[in-house]
N, C-alpha and C positions, 0 to 999 in steps of 0.2 A: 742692668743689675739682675743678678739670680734670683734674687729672694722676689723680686718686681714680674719677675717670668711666675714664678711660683703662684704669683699673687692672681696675677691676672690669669691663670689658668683654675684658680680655686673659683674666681670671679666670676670667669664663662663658663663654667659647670653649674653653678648656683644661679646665674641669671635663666639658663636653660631649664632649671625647675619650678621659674615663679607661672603659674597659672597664668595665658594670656600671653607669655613668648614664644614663639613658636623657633624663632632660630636666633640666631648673635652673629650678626657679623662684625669683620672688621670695622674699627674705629677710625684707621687712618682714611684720607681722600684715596680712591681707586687706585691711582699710579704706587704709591705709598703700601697699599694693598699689595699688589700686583710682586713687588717689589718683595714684599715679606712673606707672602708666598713661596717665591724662589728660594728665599733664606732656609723656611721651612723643609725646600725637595733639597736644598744643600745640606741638613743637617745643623745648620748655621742658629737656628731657632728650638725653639719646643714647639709643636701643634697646639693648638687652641688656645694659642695666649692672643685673644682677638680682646679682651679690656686695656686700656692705653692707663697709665698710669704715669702722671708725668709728677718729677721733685724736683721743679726749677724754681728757683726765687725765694725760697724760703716756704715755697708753699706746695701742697699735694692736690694735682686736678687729676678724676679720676673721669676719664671717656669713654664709654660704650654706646653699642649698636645693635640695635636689635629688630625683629620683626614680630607682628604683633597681628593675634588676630580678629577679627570682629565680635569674637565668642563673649569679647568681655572689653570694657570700658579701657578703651586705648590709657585715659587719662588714671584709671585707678591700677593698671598694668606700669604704668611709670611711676606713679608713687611709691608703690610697693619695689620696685628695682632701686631707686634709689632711697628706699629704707632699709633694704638688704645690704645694696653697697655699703652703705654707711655704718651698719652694726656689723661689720664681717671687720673693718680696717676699726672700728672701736676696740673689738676684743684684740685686738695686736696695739692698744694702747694710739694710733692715729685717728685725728679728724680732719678728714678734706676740708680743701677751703672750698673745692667747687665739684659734683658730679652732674657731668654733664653726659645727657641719653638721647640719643637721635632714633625716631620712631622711622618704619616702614609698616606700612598699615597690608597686609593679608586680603583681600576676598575671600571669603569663603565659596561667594555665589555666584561668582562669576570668571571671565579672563581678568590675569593681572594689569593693573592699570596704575598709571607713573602717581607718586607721589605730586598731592597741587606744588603747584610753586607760587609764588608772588603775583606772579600775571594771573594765571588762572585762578586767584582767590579773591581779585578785585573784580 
């Protein structure tokens, strides 16, 4: 949808200026990515429509991705993204049922180092 491209490029321009993001990436899984990419060098897309906004079921989940850095409280960098989100799609009269924000955590101080996962947090 147009107005959905629209949205989610107002999205990752506004996420790009909360104190404590440092970049937004895509929302879909890599391949998905990779995929929309291509769309994008075809013309097929708009550039920086990296928030996912889905209206299936009756209902609106809004996905971003973003990277974040130690400058400031990973956890107070997420609240505030998805209090933005959510007052950005109020003033157009919608409220998600779900936003959902996947962190990548920045170094500052060192080489980049992979996200824990499951294993490595037990």
């Amino acid at each position: 949808m147009h107005d959905d491209q629209d949205l989610s490029q107002r999205l990752t321009a506004l996420l790009r200026t909360i104190d404590g993001v440092d970049d937004v990436f895509p929302a879909q899984p890599i391949i998905e990515a990779a995929a929309d990419a291509i769309a994008v060098k075809l013309a097929l897309r708009q550039p920086d429509v990296l928030v996912d906004i889905d209206r299936s079921n009756g209902s609106v989940t809004v996905t971003a991705g973003i990277a974040v850095s130690d400058a400031r409280p990973a956890g107070d960098t997420l609240r505030e993204v998805g209090e933005r989100v959510r007052d950005v799609l109020a003033e157009g009269g919608e409220h998600p049922d779900l936003i959902s924000v996947a962190i990548r955590l920045i170094d500052t101080d060192g080489p980049p180092r992979p996200a824990p996962t499951e294993a490595s947090l037990a």
